[in-house]
LUMNUNU-292753 format. One line per 2 residues: number of its first residue (from 1); for each residue y, x, z of C-alpha. Coordinates in nm, 3 decimals, always signed. Layout:
NUM = Y:X:Z ~ ...
//
This chain:
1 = +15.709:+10.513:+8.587 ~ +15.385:+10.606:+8.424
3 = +15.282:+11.009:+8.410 ~ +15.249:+11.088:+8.018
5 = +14.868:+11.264:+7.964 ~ +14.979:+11.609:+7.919
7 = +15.165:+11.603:+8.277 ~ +14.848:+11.466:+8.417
9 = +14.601:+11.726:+8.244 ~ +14.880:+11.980:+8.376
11 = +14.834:+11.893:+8.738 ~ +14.462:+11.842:+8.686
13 = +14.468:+12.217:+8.593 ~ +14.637:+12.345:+8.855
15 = +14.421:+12.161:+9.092 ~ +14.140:+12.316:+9.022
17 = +14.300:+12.659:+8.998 ~ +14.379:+12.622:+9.392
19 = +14.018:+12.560:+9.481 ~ +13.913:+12.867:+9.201
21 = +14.167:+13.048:+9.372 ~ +14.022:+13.046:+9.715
23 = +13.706:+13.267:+9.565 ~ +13.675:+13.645:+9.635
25 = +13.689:+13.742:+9.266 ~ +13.937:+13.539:+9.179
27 = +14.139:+13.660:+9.494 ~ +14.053:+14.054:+9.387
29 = +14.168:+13.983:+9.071 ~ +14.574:+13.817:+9.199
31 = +14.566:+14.159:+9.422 ~ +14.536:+14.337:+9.143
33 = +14.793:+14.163:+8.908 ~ +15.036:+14.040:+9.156
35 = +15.005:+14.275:+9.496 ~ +14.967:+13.942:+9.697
37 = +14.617:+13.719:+9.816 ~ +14.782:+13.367:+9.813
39 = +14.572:+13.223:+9.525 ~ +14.885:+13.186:+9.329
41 = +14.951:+13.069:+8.936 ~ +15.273:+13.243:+8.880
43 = +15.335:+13.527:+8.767 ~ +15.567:+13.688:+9.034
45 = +15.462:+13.985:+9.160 ~ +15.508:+14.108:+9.528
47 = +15.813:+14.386:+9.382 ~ +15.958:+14.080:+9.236
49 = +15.906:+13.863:+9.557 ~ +16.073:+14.120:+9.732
51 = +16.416:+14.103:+9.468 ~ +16.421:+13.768:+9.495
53 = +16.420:+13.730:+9.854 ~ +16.715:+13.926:+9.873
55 = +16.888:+13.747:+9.577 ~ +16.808:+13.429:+9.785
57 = +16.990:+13.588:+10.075 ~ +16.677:+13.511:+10.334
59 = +16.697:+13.566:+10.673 ~ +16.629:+13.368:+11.008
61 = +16.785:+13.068:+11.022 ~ +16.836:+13.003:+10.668
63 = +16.643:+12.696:+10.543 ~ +16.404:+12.746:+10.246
65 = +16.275:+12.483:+10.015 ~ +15.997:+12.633:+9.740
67 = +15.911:+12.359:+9.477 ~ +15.618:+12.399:+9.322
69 = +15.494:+12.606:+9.555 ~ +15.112:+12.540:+9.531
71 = +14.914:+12.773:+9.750 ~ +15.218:+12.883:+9.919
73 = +15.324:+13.196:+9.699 ~ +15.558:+13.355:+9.700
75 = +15.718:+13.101:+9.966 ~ +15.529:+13.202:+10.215
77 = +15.605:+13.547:+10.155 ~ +15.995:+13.464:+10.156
79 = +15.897:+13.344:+10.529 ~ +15.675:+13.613:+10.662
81 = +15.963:+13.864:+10.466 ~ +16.311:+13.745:+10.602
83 = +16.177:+13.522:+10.879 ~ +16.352:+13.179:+10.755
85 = +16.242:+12.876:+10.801 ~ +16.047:+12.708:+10.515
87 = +15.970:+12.372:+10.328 ~ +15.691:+12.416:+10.034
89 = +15.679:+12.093:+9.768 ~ +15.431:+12.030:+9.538
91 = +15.221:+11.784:+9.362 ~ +14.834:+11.873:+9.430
93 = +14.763:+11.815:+9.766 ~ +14.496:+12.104:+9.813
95 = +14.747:+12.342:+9.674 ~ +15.003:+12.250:+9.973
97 = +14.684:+12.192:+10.232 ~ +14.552:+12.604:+10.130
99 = +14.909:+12.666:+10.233 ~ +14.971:+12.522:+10.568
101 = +14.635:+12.702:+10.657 ~ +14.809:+13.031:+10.536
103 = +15.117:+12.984:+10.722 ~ +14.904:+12.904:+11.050
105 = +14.669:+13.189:+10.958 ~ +14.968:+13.411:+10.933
107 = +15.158:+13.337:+11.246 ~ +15.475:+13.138:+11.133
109 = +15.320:+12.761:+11.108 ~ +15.605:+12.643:+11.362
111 = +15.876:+12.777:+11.075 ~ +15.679:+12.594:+10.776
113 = +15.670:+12.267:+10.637 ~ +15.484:+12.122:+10.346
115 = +15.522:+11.779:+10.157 ~ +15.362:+11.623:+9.867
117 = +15.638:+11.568:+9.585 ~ +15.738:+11.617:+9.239
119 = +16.017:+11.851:+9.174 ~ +16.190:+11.561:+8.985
121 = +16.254:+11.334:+9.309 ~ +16.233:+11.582:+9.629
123 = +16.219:+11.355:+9.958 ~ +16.493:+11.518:+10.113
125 = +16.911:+11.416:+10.229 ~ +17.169:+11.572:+10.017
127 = +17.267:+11.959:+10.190 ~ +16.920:+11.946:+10.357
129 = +16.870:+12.336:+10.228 ~ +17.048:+12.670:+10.243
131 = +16.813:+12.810:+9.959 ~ +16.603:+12.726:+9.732
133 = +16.309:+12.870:+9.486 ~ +16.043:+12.792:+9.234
135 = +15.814:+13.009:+9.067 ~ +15.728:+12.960:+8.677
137 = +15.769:+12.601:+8.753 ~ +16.006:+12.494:+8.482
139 = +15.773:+12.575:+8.197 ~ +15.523:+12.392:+8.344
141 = +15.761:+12.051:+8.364 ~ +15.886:+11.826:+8.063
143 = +16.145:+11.716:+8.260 ~ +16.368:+12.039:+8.347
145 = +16.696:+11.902:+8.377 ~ +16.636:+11.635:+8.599
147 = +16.442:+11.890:+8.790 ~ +16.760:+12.084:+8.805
149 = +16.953:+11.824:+8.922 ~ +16.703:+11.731:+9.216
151 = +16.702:+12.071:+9.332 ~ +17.112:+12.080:+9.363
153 = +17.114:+11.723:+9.512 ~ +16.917:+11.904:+9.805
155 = +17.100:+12.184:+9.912 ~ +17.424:+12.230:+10.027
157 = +17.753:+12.356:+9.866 ~ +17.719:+12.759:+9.811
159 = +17.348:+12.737:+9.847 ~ +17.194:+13.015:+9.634
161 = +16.871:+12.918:+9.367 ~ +16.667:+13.180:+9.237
163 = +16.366:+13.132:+9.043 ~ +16.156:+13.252:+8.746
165 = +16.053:+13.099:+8.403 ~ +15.894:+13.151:+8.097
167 = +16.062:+13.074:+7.772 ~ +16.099:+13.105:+7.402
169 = +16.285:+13.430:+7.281 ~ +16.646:+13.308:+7.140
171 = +16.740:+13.235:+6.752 ~ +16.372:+13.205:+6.617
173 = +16.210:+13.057:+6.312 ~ +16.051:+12.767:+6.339
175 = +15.707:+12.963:+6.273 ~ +15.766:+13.143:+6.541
177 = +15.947:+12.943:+6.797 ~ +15.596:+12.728:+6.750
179 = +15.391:+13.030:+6.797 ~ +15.566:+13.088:+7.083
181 = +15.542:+12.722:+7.209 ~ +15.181:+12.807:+7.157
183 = +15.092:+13.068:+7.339 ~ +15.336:+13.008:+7.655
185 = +15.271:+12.752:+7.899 ~ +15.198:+12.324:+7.867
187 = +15.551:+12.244:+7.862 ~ +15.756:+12.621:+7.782
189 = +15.988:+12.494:+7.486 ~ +16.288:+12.388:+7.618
191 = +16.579:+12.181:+7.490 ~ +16.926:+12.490:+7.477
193 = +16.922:+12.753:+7.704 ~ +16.875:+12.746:+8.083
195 = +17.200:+12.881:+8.173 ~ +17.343:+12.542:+8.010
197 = +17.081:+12.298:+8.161 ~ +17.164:+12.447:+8.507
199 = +17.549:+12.434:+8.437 ~ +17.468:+12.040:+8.336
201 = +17.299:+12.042:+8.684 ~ +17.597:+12.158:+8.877
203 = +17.489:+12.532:+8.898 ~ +17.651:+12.809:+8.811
205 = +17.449:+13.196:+8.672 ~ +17.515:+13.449:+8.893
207 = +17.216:+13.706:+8.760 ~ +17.016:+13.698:+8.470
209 = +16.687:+13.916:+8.472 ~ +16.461:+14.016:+8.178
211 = +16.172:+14.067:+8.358 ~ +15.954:+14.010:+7.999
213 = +15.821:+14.416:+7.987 ~ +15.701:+14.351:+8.383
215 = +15.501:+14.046:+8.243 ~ +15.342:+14.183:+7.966
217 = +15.242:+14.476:+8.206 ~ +15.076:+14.191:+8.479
219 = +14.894:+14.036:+8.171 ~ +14.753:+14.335:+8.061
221 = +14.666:+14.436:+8.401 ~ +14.486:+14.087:+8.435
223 = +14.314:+14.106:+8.107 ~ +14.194:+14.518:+8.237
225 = +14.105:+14.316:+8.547 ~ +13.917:+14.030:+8.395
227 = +13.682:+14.257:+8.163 ~ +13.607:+14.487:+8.452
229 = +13.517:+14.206:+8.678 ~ +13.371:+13.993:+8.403
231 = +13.040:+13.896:+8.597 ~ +13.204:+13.783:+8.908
233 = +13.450:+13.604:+8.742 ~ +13.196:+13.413:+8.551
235 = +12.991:+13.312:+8.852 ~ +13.333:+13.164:+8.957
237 = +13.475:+12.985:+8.642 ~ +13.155:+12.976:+8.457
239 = +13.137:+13.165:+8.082 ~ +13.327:+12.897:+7.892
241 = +13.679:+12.865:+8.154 ~ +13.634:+13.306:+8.173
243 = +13.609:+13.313:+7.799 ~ +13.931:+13.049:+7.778
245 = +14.146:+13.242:+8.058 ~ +14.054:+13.568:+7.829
247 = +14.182:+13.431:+7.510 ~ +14.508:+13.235:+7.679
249 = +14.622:+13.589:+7.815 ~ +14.548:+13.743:+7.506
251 = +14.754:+13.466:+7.303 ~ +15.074:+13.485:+7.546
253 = +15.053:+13.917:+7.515 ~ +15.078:+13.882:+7.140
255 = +15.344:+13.627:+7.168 ~ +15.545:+13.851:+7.391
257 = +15.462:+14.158:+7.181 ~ +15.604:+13.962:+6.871
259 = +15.912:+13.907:+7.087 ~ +15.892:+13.511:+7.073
261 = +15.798:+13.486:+7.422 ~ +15.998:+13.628:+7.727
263 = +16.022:+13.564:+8.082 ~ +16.324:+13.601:+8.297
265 = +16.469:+13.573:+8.701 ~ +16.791:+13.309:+8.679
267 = +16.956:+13.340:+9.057 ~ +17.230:+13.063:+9.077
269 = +17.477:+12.945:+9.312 ~ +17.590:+12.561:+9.326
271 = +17.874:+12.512:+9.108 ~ +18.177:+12.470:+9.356
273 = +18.042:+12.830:+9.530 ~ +18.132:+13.192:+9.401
275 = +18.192:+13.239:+9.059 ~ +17.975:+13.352:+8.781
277 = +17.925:+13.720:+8.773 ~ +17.867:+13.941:+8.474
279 = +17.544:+14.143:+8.425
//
């Protein structure tokens, strides 16, 4: 199956953010934002990490799998955290090579595993995980669904899933629905809402967080960040990329000030588990 050219450019972009992400001032700048040092590209912050590792129900002995899990955060965190055992998956090999070295850096290399794969068609047996996460993955992928589905084919029954993603806000215009399409992430429209793509997958809601005023608050904190640090961030990513970054972040604030864009925490359990909760 061929790779359409805005999947490739995607990967091609996150490649490079991986090798940016190993620089001191782009590593200042994540502490800052996010409360970690991984070299990450989502937006979860270490408060968050820390919900969602309980959510996930972590703790040693349970089997992890993070997809998409580039330079290893917040998986790694999960693992250093709760002291589970870990599998990262993702795509650009120096994303999953920067996180090996973490893990060994860290302490816990004999409790972590990484492969090469796409979300879409994990290498892994049926009930091969106890847990599972990704972080602002899904707005990154065309293919969500069958993303979905790969990620339930993998763990076993009453496994939990918990993961973040960026999306349009509900019942917009089509003016705005495109500004938000816009301003959001490669591939952040998606097809319905994710609570029915991941009951299609075999999932079922258990939470639903609006974590959308917590974004704006890290992009505003990166854009503070980013014009404070604006010479050493240059050096790294060169005027034209620091000018870019500046007016993405700037784009994606607007959008969520509108209230097209918004960004939410889905934790699931497989379908034949515990029943859906209200929140």
């Amino acid at each position: 199956m061929s790779t359409s050219p805005n999947v490739t450019a995607v990967r091609g972009c996150f490649t490079k953010d991986y090798e940016l992400g190993r620089s001191a001032a782009m590593r200042d700048l994540e502490r800052s934002v996010l409360g970690c040092d991984y070299g990450g590209t989502s937006w979860t912050t270490r408060l968050e990490a820390v919900r969602i590792a309980g959510l996930l129900g972590l703790r040693p002995g349970v089997r992890l799998l993070d997809v998409g899990a580039g330079a290893g955060w917040p998986g790694l965190y999960f693992a250093q955290l709760s002291g589970c055992d870990l599998v990262l998956a993702d795509l650009p090999f120096v994303g999953v090579q920067i996180a090996v070295g973490r893990a060994a850096a860290d302490g816990f290399a004999e409790r972590c595993r990484a492969v090469v794969a796409d979300g879409t068609a994990l290498p892994f047996r049926e009930g091969s995980f106890d847990a599972l996460s990704h972080s602002d993955v899904l707005c990154c992928m065309p293919a969500k669904l069958s993303m979905l589905q790969a990620c339930r084919r993998v763990v076993r029954t009453g496994a939990r899933m918990v993961f973040s993603v960026i999306a349009p806000e509900d019942k917009l215009s089509a003016s705005d629905r495109q500004i938000a399409i816009e301003s959001g992430p490669e591939f952040v429209d998606v097809d319905g809402d994710y609570a029915l793509l991941l009951e299609q997958a075999g999932w079922r809601v258990q939470e639903r967080i609006n974590v959308t005023a917590e974004f704006a608050r890290s992009i505003r904190t990166s854009l503070e960040g980013m014009n404070s640090s604006e010479e050493a961030l240059t050096k790294v990513l060169g005027l034209d990329e620091f000018s870019e970054r500046v007016q993405r972040r700037q784009a994606t604030l607007a959008a969520i000030d509108r209230g097209v864009l918004k960004r939410e925490i889905f934790a699931a359990i497989t379908a034949t588990g515990t029943q859906k909760r209200a929140v």
